[in-house]
PyMOL Python script that loads the backbone (N, CA, C, O; Angstrom):
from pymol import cmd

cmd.read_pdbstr("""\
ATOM      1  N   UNK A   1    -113.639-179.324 -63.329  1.00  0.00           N
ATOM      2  CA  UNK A   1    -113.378-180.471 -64.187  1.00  0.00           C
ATOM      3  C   UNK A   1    -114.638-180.755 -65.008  1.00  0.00           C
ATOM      4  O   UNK A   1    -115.747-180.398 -64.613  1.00  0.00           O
ATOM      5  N   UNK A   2    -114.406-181.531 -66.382  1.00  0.00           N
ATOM      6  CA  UNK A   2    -115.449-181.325 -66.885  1.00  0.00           C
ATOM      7  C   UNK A   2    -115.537-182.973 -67.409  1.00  0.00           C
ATOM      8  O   UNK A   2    -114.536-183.662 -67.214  1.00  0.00           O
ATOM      9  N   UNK A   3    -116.484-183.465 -67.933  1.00  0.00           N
ATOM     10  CA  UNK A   3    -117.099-185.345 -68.460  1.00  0.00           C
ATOM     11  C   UNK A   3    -115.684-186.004 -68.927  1.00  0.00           C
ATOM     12  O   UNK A   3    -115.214-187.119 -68.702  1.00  0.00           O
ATOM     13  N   UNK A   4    -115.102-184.712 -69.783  1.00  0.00           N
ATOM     14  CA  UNK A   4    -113.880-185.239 -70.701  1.00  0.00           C
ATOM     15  C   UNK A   4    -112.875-185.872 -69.667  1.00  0.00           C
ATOM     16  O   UNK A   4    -112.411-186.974 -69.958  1.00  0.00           O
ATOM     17  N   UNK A   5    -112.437-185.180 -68.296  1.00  0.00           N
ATOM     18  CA  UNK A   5    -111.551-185.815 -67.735  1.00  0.00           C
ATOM     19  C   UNK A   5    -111.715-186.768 -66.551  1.00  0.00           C
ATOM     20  O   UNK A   5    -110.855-187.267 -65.825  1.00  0.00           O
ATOM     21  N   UNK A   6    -113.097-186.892 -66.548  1.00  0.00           N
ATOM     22  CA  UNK A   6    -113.646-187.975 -65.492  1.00  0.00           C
ATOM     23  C   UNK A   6    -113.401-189.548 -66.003  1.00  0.00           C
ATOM     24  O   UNK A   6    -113.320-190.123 -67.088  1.00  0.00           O
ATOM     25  N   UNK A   7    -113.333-189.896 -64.631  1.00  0.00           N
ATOM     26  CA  UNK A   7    -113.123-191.304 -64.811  1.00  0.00           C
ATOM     27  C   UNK A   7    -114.053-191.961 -65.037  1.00  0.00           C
ATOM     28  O   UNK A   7    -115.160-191.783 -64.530  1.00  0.00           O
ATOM     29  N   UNK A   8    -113.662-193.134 -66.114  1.00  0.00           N
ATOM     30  CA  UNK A   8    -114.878-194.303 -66.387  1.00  0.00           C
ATOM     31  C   UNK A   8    -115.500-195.209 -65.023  1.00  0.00           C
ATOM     32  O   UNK A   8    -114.836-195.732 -64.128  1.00  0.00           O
ATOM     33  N   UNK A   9    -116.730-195.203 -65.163  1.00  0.00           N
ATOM     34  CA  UNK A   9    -117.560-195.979 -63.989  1.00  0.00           C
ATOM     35  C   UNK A   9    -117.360-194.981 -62.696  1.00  0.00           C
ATOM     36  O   UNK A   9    -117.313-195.790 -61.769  1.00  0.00           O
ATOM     37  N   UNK A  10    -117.256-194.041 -62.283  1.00  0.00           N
ATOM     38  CA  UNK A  10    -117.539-193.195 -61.499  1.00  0.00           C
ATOM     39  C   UNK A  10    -118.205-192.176 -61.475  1.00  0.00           C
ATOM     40  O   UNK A  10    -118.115-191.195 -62.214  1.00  0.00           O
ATOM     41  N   UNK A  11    -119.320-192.481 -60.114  1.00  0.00           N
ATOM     42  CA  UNK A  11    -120.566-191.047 -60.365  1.00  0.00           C
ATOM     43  C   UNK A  11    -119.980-189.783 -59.454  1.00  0.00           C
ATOM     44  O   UNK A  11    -119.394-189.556 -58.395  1.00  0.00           O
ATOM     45  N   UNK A  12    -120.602-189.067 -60.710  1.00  0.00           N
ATOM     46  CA  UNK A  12    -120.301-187.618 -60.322  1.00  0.00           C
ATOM     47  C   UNK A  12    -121.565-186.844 -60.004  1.00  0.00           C
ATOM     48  O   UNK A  12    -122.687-187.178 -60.385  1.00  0.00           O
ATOM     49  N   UNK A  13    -121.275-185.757 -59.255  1.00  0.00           N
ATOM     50  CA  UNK A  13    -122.786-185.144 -59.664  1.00  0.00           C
ATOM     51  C   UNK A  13    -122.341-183.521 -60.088  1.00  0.00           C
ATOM     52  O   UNK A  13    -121.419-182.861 -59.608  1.00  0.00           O
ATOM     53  N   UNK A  14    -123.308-183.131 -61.138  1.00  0.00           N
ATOM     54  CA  UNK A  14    -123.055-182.195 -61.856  1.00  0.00           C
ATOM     55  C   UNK A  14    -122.764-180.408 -60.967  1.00  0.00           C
ATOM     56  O   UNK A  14    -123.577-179.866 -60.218  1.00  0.00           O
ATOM     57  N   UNK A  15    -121.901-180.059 -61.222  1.00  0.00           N
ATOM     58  CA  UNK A  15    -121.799-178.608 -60.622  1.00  0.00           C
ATOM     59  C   UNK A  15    -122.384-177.513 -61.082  1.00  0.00           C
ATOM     60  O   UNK A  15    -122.527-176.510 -60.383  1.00  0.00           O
ATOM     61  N   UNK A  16    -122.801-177.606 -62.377  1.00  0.00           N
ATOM     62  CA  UNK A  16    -122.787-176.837 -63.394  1.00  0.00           C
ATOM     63  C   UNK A  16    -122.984-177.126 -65.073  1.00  0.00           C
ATOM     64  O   UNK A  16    -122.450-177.932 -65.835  1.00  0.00           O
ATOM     65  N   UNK A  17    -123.832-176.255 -65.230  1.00  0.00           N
ATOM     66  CA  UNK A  17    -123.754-176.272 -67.282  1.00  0.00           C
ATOM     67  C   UNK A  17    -123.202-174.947 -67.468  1.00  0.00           C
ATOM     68  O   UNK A  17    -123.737-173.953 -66.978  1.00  0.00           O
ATOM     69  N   UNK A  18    -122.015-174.901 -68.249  1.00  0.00           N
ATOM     70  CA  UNK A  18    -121.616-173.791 -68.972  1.00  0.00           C
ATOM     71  C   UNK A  18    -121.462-173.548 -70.448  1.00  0.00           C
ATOM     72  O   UNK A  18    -120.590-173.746 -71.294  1.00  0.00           O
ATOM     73  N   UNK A  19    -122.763-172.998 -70.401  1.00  0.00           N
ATOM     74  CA  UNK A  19    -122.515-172.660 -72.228  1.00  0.00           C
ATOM     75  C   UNK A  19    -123.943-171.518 -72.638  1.00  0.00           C
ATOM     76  O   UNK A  19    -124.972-171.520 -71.962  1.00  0.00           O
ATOM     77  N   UNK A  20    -123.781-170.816 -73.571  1.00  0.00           N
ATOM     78  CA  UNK A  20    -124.395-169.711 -73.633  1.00  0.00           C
ATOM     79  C   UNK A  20    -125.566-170.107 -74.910  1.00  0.00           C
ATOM     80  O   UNK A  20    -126.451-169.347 -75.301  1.00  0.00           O
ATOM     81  N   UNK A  21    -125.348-171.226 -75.317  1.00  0.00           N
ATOM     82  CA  UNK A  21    -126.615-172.114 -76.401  1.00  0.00           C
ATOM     83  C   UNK A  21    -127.804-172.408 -75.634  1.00  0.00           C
ATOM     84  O   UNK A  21    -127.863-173.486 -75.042  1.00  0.00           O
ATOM     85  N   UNK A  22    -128.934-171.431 -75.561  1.00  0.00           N
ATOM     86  CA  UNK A  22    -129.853-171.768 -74.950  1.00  0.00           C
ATOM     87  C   UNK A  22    -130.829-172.972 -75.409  1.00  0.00           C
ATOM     88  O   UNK A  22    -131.705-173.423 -74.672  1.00  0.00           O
ATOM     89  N   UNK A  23    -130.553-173.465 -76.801  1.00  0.00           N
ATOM     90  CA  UNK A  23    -130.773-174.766 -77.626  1.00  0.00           C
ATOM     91  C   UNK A  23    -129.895-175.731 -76.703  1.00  0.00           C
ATOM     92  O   UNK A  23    -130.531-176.699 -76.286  1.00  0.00           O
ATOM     93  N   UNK A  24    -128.729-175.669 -76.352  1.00  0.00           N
ATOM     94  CA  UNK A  24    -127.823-177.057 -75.889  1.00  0.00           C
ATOM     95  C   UNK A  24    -128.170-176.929 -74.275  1.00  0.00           C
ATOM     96  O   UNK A  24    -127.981-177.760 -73.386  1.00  0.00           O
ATOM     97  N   UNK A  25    -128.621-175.881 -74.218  1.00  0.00           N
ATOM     98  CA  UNK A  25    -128.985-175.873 -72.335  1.00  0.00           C
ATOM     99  C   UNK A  25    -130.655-176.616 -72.084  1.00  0.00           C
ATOM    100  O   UNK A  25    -131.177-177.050 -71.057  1.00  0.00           O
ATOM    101  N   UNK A  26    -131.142-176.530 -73.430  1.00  0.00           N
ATOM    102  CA  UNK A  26    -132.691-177.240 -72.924  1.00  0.00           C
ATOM    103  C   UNK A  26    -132.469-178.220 -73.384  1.00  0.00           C
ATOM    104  O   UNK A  26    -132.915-179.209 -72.801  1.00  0.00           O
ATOM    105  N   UNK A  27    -131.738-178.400 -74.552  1.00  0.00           N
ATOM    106  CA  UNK A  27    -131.824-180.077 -75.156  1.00  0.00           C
ATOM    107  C   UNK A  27    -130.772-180.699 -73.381  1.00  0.00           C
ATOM    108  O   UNK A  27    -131.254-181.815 -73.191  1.00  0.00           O
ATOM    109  N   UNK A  28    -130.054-180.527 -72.597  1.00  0.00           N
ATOM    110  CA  UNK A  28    -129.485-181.368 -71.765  1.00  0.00           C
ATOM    111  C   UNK A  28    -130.154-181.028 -70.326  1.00  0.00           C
ATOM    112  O   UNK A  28    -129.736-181.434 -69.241  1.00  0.00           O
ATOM    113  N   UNK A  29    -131.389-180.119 -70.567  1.00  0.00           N
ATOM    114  CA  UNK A  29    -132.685-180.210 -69.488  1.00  0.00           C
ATOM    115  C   UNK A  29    -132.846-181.544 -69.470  1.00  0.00           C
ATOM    116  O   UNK A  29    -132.828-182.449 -68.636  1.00  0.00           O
ATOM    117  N   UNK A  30    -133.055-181.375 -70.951  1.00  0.00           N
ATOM    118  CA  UNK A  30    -134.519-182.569 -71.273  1.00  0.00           C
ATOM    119  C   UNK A  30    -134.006-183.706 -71.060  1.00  0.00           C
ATOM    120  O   UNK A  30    -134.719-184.675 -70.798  1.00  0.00           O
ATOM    121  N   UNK A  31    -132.332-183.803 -71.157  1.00  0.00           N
ATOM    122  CA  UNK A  31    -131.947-185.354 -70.565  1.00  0.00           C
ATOM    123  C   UNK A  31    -132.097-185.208 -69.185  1.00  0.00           C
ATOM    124  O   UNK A  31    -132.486-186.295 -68.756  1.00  0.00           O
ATOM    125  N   UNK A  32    -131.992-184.479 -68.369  1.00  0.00           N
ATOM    126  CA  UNK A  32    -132.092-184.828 -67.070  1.00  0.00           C
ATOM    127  C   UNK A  32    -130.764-184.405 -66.933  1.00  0.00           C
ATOM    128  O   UNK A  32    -130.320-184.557 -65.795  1.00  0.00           O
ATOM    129  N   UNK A  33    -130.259-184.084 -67.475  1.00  0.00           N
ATOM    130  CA  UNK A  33    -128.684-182.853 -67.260  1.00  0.00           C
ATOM    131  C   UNK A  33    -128.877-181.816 -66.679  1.00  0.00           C
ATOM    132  O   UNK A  33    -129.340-180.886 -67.340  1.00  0.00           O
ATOM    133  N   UNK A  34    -128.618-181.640 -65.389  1.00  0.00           N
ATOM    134  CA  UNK A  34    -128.637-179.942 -64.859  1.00  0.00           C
ATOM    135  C   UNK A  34    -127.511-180.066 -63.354  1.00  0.00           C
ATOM    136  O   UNK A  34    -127.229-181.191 -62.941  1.00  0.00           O
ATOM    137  N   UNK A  35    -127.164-179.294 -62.917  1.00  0.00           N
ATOM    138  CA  UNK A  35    -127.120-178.840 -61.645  1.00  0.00           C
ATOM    139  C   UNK A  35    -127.669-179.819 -60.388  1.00  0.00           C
ATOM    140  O   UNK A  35    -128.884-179.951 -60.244  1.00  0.00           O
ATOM    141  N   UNK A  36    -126.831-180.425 -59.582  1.00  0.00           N
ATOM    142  CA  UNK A  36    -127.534-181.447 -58.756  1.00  0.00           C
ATOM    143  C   UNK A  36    -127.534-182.761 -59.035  1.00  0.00           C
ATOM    144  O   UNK A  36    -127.889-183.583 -58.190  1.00  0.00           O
ATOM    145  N   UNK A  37    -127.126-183.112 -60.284  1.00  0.00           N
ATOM    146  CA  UNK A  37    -127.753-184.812 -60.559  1.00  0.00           C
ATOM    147  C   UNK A  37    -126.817-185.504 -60.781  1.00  0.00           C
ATOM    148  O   UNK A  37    -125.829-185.173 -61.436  1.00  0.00           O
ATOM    149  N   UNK A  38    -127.031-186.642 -60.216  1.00  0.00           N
ATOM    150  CA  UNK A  38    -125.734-187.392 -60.394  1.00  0.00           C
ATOM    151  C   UNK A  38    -125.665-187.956 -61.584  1.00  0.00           C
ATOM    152  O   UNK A  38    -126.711-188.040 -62.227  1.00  0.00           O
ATOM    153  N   UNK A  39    -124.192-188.567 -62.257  1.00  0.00           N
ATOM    154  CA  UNK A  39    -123.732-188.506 -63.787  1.00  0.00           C
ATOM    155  C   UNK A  39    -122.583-189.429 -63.857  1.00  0.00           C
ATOM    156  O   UNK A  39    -121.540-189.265 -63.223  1.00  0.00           O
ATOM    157  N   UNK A  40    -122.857-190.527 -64.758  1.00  0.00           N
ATOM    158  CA  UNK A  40    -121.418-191.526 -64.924  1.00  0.00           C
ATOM    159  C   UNK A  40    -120.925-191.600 -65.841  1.00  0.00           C
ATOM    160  O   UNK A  40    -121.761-191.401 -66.722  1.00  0.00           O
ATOM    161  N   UNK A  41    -119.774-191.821 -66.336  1.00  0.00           N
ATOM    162  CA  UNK A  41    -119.331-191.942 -67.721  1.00  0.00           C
ATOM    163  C   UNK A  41    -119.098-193.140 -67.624  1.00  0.00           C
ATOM    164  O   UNK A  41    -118.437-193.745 -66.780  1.00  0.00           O
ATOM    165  N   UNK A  42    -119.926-193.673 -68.944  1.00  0.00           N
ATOM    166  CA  UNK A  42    -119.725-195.187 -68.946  1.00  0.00           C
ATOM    167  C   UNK A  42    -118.313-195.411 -69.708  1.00  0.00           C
ATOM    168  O   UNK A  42    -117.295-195.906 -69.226  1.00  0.00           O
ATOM    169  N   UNK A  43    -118.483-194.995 -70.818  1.00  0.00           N
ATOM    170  CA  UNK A  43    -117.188-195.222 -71.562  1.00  0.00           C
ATOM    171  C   UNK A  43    -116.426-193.880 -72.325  1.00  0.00           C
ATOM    172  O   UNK A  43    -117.150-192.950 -72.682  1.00  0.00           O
ATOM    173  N   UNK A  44    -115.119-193.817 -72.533  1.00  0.00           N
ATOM    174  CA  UNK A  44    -115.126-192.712 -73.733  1.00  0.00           C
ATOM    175  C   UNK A  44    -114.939-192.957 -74.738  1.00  0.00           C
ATOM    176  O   UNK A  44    -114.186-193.929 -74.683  1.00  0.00           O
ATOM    177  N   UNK A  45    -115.200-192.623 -76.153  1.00  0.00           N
ATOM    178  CA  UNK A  45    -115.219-193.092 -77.206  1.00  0.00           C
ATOM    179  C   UNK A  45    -114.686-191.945 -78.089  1.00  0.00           C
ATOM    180  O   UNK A  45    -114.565-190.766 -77.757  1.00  0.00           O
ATOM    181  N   UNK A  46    -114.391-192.510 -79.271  1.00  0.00           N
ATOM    182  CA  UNK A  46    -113.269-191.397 -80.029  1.00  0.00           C
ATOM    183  C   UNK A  46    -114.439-190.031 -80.253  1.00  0.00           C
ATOM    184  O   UNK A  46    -115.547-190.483 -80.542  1.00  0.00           O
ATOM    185  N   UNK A  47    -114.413-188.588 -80.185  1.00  0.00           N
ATOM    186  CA  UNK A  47    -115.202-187.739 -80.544  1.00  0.00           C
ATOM    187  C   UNK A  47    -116.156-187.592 -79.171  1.00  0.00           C
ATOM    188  O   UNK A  47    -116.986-186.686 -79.241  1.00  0.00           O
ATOM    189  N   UNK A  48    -116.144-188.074 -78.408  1.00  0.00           N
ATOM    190  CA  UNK A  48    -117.223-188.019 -76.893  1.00  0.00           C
ATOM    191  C   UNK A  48    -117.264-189.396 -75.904  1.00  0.00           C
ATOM    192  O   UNK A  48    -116.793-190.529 -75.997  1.00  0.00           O
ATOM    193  N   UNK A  49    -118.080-188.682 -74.915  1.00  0.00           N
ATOM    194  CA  UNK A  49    -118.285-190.294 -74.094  1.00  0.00           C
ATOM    195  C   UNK A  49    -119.869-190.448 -74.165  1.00  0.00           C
ATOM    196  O   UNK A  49    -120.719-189.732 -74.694  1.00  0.00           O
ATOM    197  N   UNK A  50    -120.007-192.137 -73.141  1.00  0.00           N
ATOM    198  CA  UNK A  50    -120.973-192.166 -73.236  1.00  0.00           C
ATOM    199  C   UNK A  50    -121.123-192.226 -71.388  1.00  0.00           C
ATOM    200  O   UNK A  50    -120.451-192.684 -70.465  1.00  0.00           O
ATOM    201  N   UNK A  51    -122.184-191.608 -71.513  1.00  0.00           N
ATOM    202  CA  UNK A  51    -123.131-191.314 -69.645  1.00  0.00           C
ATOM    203  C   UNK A  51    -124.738-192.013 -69.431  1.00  0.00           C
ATOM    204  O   UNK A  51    -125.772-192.163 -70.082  1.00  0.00           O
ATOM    205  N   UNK A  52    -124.347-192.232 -68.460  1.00  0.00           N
ATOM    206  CA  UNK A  52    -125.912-192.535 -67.332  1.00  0.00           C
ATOM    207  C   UNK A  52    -126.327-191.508 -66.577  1.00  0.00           C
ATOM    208  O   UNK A  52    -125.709-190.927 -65.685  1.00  0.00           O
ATOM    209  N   UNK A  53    -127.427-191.313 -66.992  1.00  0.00           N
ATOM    210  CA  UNK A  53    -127.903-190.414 -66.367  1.00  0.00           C
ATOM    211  C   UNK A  53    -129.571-190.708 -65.733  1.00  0.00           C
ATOM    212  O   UNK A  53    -130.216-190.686 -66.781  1.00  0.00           O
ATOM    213  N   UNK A  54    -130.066-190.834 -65.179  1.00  0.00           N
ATOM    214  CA  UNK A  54    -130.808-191.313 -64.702  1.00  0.00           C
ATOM    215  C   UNK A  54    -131.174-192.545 -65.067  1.00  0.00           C
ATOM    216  O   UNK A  54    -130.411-193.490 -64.865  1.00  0.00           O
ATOM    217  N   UNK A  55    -132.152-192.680 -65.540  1.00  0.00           N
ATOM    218  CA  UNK A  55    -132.085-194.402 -66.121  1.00  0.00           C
ATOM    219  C   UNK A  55    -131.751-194.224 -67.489  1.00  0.00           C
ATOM    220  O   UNK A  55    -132.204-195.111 -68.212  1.00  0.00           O
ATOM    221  N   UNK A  56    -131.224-193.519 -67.942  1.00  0.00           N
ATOM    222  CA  UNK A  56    -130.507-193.740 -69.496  1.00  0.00           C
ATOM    223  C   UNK A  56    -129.414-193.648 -69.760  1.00  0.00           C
ATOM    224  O   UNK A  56    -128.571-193.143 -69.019  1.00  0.00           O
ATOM    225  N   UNK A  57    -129.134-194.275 -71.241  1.00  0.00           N
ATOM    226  CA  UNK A  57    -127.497-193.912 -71.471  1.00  0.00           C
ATOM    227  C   UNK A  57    -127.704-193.027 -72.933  1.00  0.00           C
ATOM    228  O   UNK A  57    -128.575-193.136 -73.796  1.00  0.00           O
ATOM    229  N   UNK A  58    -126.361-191.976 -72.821  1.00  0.00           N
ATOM    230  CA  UNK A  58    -126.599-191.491 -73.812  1.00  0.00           C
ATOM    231  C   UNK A  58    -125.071-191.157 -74.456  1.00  0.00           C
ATOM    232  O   UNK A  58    -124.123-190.688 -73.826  1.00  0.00           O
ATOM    233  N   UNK A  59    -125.095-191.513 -75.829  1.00  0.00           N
ATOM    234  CA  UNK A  59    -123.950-190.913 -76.484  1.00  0.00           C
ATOM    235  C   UNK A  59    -123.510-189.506 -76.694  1.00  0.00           C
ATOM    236  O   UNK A  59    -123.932-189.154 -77.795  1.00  0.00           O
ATOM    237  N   UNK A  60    -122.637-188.252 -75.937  1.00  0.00           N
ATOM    238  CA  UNK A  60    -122.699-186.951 -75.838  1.00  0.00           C
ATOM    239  C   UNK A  60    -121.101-186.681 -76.593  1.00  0.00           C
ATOM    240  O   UNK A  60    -120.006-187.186 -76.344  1.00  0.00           O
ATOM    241  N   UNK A  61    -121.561-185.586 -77.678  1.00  0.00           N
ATOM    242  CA  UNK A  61    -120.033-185.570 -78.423  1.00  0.00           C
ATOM    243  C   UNK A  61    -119.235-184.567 -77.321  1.00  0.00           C
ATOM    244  O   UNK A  61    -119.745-184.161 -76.277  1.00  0.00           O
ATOM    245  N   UNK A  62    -118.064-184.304 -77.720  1.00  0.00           N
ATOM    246  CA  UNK A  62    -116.846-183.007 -76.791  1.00  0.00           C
ATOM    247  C   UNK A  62    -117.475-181.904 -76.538  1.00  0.00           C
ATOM    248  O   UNK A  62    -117.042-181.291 -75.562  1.00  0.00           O
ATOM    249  N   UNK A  63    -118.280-181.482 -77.044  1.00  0.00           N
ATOM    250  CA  UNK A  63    -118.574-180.010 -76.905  1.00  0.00           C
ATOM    251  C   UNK A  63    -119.855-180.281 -75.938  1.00  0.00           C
ATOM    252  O   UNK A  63    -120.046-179.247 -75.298  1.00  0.00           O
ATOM    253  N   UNK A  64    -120.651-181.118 -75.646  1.00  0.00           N
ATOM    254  CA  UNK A  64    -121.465-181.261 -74.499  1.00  0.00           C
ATOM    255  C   UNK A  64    -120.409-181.688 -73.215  1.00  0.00           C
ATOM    256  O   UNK A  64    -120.267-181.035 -72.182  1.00  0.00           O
ATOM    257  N   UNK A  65    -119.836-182.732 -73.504  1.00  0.00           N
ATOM    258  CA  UNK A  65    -119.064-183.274 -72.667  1.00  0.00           C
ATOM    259  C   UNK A  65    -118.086-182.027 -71.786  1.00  0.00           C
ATOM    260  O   UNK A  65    -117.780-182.246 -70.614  1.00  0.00           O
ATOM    261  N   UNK A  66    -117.679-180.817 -72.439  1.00  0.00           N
ATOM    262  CA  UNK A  66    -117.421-179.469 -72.431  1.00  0.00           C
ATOM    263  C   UNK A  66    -117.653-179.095 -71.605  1.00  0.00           C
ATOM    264  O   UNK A  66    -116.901-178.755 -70.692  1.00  0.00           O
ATOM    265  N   UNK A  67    -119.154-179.021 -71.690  1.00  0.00           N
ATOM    266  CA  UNK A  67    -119.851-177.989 -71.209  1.00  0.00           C
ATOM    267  C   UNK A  67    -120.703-178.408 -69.204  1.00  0.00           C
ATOM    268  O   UNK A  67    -121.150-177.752 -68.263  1.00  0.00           O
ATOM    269  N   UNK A  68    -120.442-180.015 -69.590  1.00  0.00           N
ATOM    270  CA  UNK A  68    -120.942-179.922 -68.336  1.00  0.00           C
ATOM    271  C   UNK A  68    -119.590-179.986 -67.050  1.00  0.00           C
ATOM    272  O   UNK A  68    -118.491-180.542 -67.042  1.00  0.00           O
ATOM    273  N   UNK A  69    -120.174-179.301 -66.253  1.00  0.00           N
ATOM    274  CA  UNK A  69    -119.168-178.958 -65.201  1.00  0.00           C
ATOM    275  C   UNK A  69    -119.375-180.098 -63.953  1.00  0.00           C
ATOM    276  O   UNK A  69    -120.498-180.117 -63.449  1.00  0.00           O
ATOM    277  N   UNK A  70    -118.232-181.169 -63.359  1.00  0.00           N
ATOM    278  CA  UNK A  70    -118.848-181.850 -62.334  1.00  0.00           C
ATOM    279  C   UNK A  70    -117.711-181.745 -61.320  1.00  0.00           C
ATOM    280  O   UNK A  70    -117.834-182.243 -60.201  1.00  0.00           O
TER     281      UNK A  70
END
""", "prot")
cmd.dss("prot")
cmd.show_as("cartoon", "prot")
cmd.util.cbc("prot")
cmd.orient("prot")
């Protein structure tokens, strides 16, 4: 399952990044996106949702939302 079909206000923790953009795999390092970490979707919004991820929130369009596996 992937961000898109998770439920709002429930933490997940990530299983996986799948995607072969070694640009979209460090830019969601650098959020603190990887393997292991826990992950909420605060809201979804038309074109992506928005997540908590450690102490931040961040607006992530479909194709990140895609890519992470939880």
């Amino acid at each position: 399952m992937n961000l898109i079909d998770a439920q709002e206000g429930k933490e997940y923790i990530i299983r996986s990044i799948e995607t072969d953009d070694e640009e979209l795999d460090s830019f969601l390092f650098s959020l603190g996106c990887y393997s292991g970490e826990p992950i909420t979707v605060i809201s979804h919004i038309k074109g992506g949702c928005v997540v908590s991820i450690k102490d931040g929130r961040y607006n992530i369009d479909n194709q990140l939302a895609e890519a992470i596996i939880i």
